[in-house]
ModelCIF file with pLDDT and N, C-alpha, C, O atoms, coordinates in Angstrom:
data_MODEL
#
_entry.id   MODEL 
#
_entity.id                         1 
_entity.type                       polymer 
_entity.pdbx_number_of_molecules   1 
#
_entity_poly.entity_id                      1 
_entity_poly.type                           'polypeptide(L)' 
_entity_poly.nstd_linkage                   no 
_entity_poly.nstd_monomer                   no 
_entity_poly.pdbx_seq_one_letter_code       
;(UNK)(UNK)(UNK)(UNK)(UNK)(UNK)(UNK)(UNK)(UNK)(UNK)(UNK)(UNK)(UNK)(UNK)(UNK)(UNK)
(UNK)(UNK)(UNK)(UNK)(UNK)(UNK)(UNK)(UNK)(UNK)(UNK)(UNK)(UNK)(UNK)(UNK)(UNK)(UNK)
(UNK)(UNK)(UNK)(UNK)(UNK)(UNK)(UNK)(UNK)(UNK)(UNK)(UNK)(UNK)(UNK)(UNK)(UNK)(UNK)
(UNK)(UNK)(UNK)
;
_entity_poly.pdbx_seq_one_letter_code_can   XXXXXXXXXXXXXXXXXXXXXXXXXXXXXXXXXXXXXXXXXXXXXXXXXXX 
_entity_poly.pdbx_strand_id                 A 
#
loop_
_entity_poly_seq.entity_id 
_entity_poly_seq.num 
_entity_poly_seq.mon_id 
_entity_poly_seq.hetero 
1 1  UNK n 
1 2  UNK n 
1 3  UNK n 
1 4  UNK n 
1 5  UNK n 
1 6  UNK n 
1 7  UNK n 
1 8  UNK n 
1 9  UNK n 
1 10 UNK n 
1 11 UNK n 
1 12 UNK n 
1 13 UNK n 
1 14 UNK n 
1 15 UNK n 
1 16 UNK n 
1 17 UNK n 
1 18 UNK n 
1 19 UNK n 
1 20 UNK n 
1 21 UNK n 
1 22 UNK n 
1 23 UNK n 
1 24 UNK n 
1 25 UNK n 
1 26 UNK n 
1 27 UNK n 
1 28 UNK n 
1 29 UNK n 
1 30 UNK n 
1 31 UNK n 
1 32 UNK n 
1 33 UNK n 
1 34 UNK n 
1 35 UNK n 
1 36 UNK n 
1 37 UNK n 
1 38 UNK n 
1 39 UNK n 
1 40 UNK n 
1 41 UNK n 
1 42 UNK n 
1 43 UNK n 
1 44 UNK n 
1 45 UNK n 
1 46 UNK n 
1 47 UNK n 
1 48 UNK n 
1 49 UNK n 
1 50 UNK n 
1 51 UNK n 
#
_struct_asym.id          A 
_struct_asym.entity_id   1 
#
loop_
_ma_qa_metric.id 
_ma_qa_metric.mode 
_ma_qa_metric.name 
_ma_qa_metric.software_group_id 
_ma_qa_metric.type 
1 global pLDDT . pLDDT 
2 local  pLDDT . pLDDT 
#
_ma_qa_metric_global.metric_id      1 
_ma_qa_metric_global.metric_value   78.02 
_ma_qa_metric_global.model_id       1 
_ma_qa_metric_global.ordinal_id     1 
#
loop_
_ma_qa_metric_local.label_asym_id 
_ma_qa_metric_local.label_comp_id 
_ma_qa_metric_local.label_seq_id 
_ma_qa_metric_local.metric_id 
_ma_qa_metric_local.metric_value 
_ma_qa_metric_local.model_id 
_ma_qa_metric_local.ordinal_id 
A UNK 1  2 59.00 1 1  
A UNK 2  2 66.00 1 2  
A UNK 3  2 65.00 1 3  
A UNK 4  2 64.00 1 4  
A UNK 5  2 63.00 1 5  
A UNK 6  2 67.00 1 6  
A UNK 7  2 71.00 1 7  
A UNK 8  2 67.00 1 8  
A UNK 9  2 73.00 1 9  
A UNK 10 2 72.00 1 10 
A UNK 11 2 76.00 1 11 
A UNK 12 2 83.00 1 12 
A UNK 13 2 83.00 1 13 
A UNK 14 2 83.00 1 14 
A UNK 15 2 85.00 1 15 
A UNK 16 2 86.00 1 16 
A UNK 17 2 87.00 1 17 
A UNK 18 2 89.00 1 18 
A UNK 19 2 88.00 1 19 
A UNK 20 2 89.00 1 20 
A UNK 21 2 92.00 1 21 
A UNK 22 2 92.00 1 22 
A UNK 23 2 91.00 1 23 
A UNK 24 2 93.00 1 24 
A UNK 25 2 94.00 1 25 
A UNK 26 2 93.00 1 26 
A UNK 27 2 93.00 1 27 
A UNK 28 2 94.00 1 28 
A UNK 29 2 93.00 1 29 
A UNK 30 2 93.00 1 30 
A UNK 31 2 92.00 1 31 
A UNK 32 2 89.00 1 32 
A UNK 33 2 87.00 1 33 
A UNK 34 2 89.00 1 34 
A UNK 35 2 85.00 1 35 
A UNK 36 2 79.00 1 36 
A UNK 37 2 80.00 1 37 
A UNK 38 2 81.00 1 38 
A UNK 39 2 76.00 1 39 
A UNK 40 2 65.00 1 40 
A UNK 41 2 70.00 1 41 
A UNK 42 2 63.00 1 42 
A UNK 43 2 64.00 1 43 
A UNK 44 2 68.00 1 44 
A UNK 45 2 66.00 1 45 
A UNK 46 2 66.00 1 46 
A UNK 47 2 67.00 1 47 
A UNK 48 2 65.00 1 48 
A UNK 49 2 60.00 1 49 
A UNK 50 2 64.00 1 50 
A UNK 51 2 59.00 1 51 
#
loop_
_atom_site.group_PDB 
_atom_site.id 
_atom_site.type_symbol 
_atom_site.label_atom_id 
_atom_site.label_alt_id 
_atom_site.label_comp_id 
_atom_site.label_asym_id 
_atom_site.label_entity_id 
_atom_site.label_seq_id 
_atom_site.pdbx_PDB_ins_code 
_atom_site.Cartn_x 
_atom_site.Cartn_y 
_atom_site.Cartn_z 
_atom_site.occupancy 
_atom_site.B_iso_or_equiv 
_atom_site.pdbx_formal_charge 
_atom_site.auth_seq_id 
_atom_site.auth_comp_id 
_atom_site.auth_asym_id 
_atom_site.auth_atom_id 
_atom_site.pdbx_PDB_model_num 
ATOM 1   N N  . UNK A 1 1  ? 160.844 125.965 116.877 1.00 59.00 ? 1  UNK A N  1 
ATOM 2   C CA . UNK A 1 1  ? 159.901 124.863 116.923 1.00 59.00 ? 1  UNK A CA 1 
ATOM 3   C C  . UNK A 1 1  ? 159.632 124.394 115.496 1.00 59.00 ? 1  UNK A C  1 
ATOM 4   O O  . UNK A 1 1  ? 159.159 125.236 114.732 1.00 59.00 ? 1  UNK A O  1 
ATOM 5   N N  . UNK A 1 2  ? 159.869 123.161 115.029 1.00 66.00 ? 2  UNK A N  1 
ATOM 6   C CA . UNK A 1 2  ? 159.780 122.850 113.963 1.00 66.00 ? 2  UNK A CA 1 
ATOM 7   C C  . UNK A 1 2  ? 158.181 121.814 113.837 1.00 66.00 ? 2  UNK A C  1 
ATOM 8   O O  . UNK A 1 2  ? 157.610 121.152 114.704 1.00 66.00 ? 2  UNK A O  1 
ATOM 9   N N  . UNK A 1 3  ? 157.887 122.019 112.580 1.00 65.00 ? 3  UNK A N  1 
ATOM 10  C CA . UNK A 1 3  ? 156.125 121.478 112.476 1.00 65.00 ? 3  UNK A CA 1 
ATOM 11  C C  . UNK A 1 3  ? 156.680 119.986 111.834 1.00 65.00 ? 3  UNK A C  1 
ATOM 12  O O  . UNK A 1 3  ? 157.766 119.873 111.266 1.00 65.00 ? 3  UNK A O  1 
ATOM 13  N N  . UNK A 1 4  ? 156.040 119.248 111.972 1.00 64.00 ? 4  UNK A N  1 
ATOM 14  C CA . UNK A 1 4  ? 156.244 117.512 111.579 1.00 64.00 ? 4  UNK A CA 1 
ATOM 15  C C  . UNK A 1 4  ? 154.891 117.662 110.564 1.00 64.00 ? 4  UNK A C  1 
ATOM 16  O O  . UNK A 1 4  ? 153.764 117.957 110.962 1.00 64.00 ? 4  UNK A O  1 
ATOM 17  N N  . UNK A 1 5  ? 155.146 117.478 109.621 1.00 63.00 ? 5  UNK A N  1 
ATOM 18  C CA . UNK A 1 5  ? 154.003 117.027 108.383 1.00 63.00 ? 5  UNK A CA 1 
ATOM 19  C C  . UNK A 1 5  ? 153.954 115.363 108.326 1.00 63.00 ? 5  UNK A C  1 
ATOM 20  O O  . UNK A 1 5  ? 154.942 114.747 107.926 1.00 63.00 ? 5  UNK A O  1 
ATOM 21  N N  . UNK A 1 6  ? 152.954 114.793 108.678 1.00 67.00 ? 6  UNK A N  1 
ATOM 22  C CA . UNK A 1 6  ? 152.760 114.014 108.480 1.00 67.00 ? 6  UNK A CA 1 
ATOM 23  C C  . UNK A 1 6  ? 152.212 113.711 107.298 1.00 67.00 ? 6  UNK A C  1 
ATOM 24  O O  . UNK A 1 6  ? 151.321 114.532 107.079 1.00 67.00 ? 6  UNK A O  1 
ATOM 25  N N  . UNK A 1 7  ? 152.337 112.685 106.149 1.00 71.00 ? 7  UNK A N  1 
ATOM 26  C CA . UNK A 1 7  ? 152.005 112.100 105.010 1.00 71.00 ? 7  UNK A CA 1 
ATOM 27  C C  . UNK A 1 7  ? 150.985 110.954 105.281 1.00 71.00 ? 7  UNK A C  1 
ATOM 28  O O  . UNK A 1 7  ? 150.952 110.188 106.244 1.00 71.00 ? 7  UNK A O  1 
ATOM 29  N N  . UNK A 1 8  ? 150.187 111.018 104.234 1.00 67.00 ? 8  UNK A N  1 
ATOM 30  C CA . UNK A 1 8  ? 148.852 110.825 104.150 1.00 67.00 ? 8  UNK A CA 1 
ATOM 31  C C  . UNK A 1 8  ? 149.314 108.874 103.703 1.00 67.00 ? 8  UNK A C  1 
ATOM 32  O O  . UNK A 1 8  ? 150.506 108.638 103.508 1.00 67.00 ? 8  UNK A O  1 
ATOM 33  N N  . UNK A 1 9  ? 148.653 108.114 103.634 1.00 73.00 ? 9  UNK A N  1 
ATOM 34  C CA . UNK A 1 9  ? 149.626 106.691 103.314 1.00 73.00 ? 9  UNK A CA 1 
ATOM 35  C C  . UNK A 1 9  ? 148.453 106.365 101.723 1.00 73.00 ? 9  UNK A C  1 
ATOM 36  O O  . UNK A 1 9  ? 147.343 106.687 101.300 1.00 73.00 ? 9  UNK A O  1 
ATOM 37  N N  . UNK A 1 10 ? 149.232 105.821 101.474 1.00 72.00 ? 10 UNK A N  1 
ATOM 38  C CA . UNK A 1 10 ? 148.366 105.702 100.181 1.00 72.00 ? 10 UNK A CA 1 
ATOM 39  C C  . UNK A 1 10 ? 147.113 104.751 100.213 1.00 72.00 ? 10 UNK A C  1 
ATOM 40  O O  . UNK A 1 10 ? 146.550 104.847 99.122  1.00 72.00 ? 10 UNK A O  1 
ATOM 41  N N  . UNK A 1 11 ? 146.588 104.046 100.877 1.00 76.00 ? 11 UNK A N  1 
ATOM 42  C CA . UNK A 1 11 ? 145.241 103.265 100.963 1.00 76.00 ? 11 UNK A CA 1 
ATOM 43  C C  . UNK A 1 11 ? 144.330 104.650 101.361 1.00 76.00 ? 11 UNK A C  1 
ATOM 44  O O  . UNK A 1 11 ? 143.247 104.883 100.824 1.00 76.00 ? 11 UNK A O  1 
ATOM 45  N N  . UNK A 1 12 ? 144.845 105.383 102.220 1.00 83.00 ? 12 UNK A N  1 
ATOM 46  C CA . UNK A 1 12 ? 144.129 106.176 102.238 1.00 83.00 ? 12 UNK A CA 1 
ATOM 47  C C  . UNK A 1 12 ? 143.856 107.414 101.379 1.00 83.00 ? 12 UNK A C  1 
ATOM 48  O O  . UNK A 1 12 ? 142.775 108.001 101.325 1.00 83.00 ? 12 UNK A O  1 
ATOM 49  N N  . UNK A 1 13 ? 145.134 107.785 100.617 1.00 83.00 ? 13 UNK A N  1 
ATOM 50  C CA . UNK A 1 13 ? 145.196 108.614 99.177  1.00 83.00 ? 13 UNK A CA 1 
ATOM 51  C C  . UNK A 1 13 ? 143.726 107.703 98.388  1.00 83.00 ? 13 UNK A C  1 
ATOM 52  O O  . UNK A 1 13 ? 142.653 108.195 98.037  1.00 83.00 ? 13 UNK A O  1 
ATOM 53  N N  . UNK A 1 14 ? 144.017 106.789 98.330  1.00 83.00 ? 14 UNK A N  1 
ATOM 54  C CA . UNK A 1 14 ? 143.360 106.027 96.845  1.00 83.00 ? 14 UNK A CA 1 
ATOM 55  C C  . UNK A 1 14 ? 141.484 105.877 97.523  1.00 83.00 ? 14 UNK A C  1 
ATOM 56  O O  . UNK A 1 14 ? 140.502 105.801 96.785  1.00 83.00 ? 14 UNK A O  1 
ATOM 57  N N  . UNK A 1 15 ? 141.447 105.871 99.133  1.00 85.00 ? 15 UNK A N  1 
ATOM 58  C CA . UNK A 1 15 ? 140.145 105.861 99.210  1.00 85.00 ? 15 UNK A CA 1 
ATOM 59  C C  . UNK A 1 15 ? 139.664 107.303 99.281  1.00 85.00 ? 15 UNK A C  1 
ATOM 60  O O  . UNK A 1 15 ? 138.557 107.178 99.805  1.00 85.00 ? 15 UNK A O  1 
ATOM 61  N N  . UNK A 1 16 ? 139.845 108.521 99.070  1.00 86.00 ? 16 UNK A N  1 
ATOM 62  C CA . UNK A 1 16 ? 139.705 109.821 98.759  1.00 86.00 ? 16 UNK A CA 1 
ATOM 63  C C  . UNK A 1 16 ? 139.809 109.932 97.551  1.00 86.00 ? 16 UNK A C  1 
ATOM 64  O O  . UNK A 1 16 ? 139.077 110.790 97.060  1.00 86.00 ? 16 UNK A O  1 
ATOM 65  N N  . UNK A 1 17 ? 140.646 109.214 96.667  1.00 87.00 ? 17 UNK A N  1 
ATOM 66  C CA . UNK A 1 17 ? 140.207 109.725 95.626  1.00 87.00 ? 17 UNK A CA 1 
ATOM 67  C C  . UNK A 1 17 ? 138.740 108.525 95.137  1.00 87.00 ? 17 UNK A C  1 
ATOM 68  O O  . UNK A 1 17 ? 137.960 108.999 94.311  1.00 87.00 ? 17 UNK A O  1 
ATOM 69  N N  . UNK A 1 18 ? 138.473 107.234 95.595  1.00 89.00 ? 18 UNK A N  1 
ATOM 70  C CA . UNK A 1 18 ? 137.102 106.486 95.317  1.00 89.00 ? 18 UNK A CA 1 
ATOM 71  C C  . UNK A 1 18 ? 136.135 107.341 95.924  1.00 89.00 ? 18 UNK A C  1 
ATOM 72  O O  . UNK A 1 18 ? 135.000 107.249 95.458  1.00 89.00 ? 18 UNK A O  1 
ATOM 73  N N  . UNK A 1 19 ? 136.307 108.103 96.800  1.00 88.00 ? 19 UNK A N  1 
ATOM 74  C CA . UNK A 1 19 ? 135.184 109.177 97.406  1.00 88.00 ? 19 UNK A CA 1 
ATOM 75  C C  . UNK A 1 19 ? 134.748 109.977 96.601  1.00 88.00 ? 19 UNK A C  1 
ATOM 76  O O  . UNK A 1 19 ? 133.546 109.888 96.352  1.00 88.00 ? 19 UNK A O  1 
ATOM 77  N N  . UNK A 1 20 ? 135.436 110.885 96.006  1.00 89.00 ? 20 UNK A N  1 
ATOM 78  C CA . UNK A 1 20 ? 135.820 111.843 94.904  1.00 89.00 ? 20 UNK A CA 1 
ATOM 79  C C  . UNK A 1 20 ? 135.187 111.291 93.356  1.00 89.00 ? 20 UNK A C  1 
ATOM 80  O O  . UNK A 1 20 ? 134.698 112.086 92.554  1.00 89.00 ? 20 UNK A O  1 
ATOM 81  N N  . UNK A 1 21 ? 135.256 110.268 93.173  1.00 92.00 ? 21 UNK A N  1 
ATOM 82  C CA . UNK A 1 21 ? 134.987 109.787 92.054  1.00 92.00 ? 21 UNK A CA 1 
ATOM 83  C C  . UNK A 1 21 ? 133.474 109.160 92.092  1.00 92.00 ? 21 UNK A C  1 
ATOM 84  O O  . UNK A 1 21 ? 132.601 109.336 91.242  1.00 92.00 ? 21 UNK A O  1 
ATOM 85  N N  . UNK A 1 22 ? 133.399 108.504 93.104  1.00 92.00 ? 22 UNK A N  1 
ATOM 86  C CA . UNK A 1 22 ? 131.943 108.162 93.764  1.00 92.00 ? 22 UNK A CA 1 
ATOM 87  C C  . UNK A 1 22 ? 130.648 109.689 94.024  1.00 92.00 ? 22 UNK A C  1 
ATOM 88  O O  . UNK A 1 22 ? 129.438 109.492 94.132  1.00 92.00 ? 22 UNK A O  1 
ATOM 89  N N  . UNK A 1 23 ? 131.077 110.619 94.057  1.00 91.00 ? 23 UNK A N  1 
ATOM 90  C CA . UNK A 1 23 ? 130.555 111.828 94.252  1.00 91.00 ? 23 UNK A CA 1 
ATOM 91  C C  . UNK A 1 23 ? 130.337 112.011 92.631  1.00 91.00 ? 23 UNK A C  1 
ATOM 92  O O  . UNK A 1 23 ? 129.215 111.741 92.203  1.00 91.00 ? 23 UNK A O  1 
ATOM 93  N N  . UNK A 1 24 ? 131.230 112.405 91.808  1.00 93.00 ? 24 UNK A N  1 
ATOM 94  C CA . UNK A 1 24 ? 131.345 112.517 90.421  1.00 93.00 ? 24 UNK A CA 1 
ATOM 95  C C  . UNK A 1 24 ? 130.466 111.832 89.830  1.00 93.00 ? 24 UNK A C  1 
ATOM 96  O O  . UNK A 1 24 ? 129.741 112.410 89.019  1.00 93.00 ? 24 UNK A O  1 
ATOM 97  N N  . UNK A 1 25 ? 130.294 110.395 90.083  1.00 94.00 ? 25 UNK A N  1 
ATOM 98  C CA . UNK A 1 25 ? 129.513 109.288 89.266  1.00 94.00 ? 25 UNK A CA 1 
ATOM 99  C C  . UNK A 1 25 ? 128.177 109.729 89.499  1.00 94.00 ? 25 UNK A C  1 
ATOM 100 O O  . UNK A 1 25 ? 127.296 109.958 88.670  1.00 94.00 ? 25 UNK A O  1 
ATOM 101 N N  . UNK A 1 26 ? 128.148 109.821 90.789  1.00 93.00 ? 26 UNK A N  1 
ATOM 102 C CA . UNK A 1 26 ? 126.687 110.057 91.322  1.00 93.00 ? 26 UNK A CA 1 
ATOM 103 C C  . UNK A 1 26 ? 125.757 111.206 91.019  1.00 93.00 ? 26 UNK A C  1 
ATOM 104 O O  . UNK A 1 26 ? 124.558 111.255 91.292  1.00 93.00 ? 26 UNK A O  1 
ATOM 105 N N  . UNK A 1 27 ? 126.561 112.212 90.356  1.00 93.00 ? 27 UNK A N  1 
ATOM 106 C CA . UNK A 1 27 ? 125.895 113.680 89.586  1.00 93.00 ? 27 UNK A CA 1 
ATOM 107 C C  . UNK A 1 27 ? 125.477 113.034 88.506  1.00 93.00 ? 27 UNK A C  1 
ATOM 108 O O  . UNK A 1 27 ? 124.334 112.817 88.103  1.00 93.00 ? 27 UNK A O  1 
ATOM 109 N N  . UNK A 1 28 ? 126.761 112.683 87.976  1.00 94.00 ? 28 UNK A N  1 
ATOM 110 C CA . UNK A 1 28 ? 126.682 112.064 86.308  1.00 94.00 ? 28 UNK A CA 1 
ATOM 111 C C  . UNK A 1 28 ? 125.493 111.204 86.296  1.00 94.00 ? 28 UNK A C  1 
ATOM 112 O O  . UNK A 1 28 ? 124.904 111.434 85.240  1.00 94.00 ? 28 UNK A O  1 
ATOM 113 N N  . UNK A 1 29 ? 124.767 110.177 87.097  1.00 93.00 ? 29 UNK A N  1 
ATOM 114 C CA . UNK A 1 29 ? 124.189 109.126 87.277  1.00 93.00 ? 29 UNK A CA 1 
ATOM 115 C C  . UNK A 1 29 ? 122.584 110.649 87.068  1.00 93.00 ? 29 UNK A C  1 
ATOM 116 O O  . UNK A 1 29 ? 122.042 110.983 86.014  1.00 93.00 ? 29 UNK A O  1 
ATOM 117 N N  . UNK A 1 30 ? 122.352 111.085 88.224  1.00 93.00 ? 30 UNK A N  1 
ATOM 118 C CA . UNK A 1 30 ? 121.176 112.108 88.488  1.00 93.00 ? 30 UNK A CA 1 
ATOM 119 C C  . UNK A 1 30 ? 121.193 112.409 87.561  1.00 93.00 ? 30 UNK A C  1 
ATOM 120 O O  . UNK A 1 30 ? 120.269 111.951 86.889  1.00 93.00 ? 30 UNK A O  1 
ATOM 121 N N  . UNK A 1 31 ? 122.260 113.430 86.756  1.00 92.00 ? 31 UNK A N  1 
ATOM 122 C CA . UNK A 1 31 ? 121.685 113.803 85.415  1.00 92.00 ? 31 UNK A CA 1 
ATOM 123 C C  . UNK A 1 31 ? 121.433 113.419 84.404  1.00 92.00 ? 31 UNK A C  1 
ATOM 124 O O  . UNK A 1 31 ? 120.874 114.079 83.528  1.00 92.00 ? 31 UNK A O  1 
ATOM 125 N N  . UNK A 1 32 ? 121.818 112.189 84.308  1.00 89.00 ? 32 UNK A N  1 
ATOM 126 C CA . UNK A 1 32 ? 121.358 111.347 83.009  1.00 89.00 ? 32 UNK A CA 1 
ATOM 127 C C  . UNK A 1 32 ? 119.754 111.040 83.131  1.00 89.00 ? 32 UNK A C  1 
ATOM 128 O O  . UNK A 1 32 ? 118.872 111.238 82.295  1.00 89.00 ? 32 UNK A O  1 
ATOM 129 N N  . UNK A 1 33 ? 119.659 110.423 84.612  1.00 87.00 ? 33 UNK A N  1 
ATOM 130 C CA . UNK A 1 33 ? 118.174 109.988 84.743  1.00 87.00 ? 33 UNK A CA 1 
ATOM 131 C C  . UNK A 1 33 ? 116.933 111.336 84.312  1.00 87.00 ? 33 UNK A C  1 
ATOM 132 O O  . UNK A 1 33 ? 116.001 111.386 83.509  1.00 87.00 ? 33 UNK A O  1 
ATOM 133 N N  . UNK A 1 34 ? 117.436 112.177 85.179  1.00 89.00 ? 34 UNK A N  1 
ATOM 134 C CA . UNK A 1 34 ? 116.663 113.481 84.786  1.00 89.00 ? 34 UNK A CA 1 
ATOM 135 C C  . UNK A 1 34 ? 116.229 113.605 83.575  1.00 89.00 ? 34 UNK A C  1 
ATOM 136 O O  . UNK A 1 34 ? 115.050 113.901 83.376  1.00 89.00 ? 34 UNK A O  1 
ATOM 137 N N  . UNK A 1 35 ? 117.125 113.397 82.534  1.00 85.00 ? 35 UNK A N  1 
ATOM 138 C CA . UNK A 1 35 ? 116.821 113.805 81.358  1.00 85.00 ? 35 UNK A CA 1 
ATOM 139 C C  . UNK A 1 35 ? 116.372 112.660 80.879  1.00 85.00 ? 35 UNK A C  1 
ATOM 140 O O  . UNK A 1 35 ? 115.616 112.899 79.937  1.00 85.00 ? 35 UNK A O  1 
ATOM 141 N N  . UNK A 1 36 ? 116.445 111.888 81.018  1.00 79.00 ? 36 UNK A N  1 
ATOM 142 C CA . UNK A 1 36 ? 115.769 110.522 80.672  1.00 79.00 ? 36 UNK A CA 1 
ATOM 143 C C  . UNK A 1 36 ? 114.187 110.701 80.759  1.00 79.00 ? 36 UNK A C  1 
ATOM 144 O O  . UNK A 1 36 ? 113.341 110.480 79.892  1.00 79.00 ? 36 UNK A O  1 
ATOM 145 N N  . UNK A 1 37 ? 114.021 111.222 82.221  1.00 80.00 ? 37 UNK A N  1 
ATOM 146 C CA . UNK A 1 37 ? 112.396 111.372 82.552  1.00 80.00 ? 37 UNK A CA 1 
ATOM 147 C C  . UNK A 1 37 ? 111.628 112.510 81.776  1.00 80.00 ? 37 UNK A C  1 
ATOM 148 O O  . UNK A 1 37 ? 110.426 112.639 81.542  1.00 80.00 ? 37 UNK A O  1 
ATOM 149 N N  . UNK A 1 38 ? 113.089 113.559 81.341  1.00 81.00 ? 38 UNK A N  1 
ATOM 150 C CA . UNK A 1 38 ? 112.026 114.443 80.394  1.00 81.00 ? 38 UNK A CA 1 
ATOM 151 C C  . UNK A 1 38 ? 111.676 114.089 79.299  1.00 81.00 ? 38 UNK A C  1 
ATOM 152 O O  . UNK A 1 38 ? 110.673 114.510 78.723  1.00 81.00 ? 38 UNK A O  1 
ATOM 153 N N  . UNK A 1 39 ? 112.889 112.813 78.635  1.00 76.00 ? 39 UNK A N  1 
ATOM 154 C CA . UNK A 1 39 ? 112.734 112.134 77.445  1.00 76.00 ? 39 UNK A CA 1 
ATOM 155 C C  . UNK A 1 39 ? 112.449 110.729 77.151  1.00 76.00 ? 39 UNK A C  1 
ATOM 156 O O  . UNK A 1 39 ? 113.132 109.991 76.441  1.00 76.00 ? 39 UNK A O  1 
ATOM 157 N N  . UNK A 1 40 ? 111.486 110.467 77.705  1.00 65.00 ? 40 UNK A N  1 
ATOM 158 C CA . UNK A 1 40 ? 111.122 108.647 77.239  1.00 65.00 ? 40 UNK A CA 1 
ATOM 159 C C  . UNK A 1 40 ? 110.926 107.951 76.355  1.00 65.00 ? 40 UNK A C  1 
ATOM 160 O O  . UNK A 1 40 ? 110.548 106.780 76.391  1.00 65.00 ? 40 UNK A O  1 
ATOM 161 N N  . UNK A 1 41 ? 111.165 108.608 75.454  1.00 70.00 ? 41 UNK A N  1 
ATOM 162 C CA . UNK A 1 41 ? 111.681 107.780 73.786  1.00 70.00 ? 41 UNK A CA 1 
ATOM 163 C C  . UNK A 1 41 ? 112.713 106.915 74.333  1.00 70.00 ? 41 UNK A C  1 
ATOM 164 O O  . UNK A 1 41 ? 112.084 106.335 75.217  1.00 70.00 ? 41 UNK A O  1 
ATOM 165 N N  . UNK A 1 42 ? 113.874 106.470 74.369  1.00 63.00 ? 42 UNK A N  1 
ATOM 166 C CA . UNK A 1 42 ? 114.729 106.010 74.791  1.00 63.00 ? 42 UNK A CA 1 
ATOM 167 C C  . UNK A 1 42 ? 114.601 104.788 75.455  1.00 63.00 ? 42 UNK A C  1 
ATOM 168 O O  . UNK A 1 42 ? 115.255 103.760 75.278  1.00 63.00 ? 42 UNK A O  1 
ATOM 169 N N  . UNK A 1 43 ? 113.444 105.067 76.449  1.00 64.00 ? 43 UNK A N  1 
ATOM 170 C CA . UNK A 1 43 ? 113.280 103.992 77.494  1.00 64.00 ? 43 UNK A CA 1 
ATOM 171 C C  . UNK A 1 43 ? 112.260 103.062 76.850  1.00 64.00 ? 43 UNK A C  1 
ATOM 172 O O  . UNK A 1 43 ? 111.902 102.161 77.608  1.00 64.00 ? 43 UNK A O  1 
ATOM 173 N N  . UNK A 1 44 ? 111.482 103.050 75.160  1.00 68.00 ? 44 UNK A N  1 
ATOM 174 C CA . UNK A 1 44 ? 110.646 102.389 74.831  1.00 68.00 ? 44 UNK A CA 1 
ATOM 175 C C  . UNK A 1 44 ? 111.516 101.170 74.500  1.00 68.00 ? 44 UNK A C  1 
ATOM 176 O O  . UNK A 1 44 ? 111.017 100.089 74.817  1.00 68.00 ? 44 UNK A O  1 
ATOM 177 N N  . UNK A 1 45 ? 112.665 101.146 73.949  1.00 66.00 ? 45 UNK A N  1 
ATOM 178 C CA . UNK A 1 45 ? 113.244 100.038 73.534  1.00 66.00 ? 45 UNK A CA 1 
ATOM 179 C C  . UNK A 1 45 ? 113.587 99.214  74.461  1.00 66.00 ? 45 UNK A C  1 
ATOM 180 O O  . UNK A 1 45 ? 113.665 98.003  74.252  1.00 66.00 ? 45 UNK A O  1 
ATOM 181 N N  . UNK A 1 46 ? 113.939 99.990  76.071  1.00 66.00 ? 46 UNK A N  1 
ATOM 182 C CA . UNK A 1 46 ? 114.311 98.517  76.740  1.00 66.00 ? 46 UNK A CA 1 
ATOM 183 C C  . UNK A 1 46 ? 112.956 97.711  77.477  1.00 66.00 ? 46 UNK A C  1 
ATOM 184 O O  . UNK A 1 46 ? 112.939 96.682  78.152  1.00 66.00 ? 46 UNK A O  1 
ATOM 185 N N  . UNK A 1 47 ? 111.789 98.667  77.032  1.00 67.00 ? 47 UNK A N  1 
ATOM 186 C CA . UNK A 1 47 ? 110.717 98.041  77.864  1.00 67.00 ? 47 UNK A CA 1 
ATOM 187 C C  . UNK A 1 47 ? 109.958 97.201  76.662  1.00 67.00 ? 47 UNK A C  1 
ATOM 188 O O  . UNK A 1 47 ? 108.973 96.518  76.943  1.00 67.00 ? 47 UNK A O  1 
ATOM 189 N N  . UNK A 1 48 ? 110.427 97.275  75.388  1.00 65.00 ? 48 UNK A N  1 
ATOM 190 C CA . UNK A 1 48 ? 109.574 96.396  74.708  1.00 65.00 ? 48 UNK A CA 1 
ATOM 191 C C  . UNK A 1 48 ? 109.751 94.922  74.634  1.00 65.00 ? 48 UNK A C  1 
ATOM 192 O O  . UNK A 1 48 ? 110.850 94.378  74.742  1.00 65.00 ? 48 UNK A O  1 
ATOM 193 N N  . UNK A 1 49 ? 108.539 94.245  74.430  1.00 60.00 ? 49 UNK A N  1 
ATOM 194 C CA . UNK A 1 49 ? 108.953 92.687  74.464  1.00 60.00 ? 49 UNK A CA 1 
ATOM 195 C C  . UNK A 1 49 ? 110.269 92.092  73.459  1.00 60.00 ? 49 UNK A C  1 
ATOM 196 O O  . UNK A 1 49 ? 110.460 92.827  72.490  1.00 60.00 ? 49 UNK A O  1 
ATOM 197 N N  . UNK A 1 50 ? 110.769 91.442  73.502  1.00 64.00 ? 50 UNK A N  1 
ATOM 198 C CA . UNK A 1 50 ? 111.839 90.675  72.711  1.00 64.00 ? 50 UNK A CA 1 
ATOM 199 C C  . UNK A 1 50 ? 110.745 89.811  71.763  1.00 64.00 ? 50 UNK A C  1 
ATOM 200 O O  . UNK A 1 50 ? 109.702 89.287  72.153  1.00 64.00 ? 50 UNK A O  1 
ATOM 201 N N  . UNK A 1 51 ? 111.437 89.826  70.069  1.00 59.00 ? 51 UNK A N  1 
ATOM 202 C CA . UNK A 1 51 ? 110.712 89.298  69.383  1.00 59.00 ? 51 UNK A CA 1 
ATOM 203 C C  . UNK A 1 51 ? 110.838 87.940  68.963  1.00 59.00 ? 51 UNK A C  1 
ATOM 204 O O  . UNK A 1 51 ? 109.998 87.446  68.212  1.00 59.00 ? 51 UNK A O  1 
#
């Protein structure tokens, strides 16, 4: 009895790997903010008025 491997087609390769990368971003994204909130120096410059 022989097994048939079926291959994966590539729209669907490339949306596993946007899954994959979308997961990735989304840590990267949390941990930046996190530390942002422990550090709000940073955030004075984009909240100050324009001169």
């Amino acid at each position: 009895m022989s097994v048939v491997v079926r291959r994966r087609s590539q729209p669907t390769r490339a949306a596993d790997l946007a899954v994959v990368a979308l997961g990735r971003l989304e840590v990267l994204v949390r941990n930046r903010l996190k530390r942002l909130q422990r550090r709000p120096g940073p955030l004075d410059g984009f909240t100050a008025a324009p001169a």
